[in-house]
C-alpha positions in Angstrom: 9.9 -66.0 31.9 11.0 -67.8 35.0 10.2 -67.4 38.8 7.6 -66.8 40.6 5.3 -63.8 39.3 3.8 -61.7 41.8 0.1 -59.7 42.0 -2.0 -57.1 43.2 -5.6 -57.8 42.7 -7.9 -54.5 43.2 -11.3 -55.3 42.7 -14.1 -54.3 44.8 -15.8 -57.5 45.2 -14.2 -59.6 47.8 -15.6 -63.1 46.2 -14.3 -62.4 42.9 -10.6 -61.6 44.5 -10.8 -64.9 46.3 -11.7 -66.8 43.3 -8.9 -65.3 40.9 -6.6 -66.3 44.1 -7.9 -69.7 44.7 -7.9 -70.2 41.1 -4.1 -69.2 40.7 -3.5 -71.5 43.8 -5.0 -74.4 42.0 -4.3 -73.9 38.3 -0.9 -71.7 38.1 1.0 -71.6 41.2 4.3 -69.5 39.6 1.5 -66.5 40.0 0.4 -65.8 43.4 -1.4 -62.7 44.8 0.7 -60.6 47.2 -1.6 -57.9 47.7 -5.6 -57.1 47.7 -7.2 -53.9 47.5 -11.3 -53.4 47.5 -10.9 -49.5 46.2 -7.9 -47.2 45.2 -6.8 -46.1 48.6 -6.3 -49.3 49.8 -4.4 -50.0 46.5 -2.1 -47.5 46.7 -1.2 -48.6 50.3 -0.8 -52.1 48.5 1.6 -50.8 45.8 3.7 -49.1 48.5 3.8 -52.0 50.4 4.0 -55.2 48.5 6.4 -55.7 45.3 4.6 -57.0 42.0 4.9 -57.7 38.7 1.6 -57.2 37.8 -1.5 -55.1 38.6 -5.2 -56.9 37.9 -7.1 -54.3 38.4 -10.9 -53.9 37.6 -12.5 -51.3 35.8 -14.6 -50.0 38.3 -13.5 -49.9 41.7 -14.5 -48.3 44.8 -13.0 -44.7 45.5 -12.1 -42.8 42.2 -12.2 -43.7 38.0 -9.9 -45.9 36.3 -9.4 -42.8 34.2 -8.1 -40.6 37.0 -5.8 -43.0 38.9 -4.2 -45.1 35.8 -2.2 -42.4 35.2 -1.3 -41.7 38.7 -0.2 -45.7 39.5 1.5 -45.3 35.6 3.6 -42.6 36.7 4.7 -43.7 40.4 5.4 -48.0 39.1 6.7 -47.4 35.8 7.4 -51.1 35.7 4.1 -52.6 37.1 2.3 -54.5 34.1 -1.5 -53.0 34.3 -4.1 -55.6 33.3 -7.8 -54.2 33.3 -10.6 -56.4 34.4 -13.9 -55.1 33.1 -17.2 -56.6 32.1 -17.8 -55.2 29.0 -15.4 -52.4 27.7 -16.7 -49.0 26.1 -13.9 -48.2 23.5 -15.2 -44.8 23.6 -14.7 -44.2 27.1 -11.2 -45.4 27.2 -9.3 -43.8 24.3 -7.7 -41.3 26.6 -5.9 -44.0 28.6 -6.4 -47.8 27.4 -2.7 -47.1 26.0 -1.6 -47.4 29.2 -2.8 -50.7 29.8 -0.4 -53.8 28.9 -3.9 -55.7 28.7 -7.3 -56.6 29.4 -9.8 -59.5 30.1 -13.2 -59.6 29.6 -14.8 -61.0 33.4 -16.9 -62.7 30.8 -13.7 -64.8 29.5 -12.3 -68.2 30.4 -10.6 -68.2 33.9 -7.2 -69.6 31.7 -7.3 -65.8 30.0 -6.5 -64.6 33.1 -3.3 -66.8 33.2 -2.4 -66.5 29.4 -2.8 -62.6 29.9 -0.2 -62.8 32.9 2.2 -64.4 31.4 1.8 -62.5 27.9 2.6 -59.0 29.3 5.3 -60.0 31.7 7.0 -61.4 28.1 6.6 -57.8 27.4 3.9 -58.7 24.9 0.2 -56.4 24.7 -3.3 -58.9 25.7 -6.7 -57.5 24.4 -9.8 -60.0 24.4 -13.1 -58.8 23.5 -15.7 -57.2 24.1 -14.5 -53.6 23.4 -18.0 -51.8 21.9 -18.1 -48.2 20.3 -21.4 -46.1 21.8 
């Protein structure tokens, strides 16, 4: 992996976007956000508009279900890496589509997760960390 990596960040909460952004500013400047979205219509004008590698996208944002639009942004950016941010992940609830992830970070996680999940799925590699719970 070489160059600079480039992401979209959709996340609802405008503090926690400026923190991941700070924090890539600070701690790993070969990633750097190139687009920000607070729900899935401003997302997809994102997508549309800025190129990425990767997609950070948390698991419940404003406008729609992860559910419904994963498939959507899977089908229109075939080559955008898709790494879920989510508190706590119900297994249950994502069996119809958690294959279509490349990875996922538990918000609960180090800040460094974030990074090592980056660069993991743009080496083409799958990034799970717990907590996934059953119902």
């Amino acid at each position: 992996m070489s160059g600079i990596i480039q992401v979209i960040h959709a996340d609802d909460h405008s503090l926690v976007r400026q923190s991941i952004k700070n924090f890539f500013a600070s701690k790993a400047p070969h990633i750097q956000t190139v687009g920000e979205a607070s729900s899935f219509q401003e997302l997809f004008v994102e997508l549309n508009k800025a190129k990425a590698d990767i997609l950070l996208l948390d698991g419940q944002i404003i406008g729609g279900s992860t559910s419904e639009f994963l498939p959507i942004i899977r089908k229109l950016y075939p080559k955008l890496k898709v790494i879920l941010l989510w508190l706590c992940c119900d297994i249950d609830s994502m069996t119809s589509w958690i294959h279509l992830l490349d990875g996922q970070v538990s918000m609960n996680s180090n800040p460094h997760e974030i990074i090592n999940a980056i660069e993991a799925v743009m080496n083409e590699e799958k990034y799970f960390v717990l907590p996934i719970f059953r119902k």
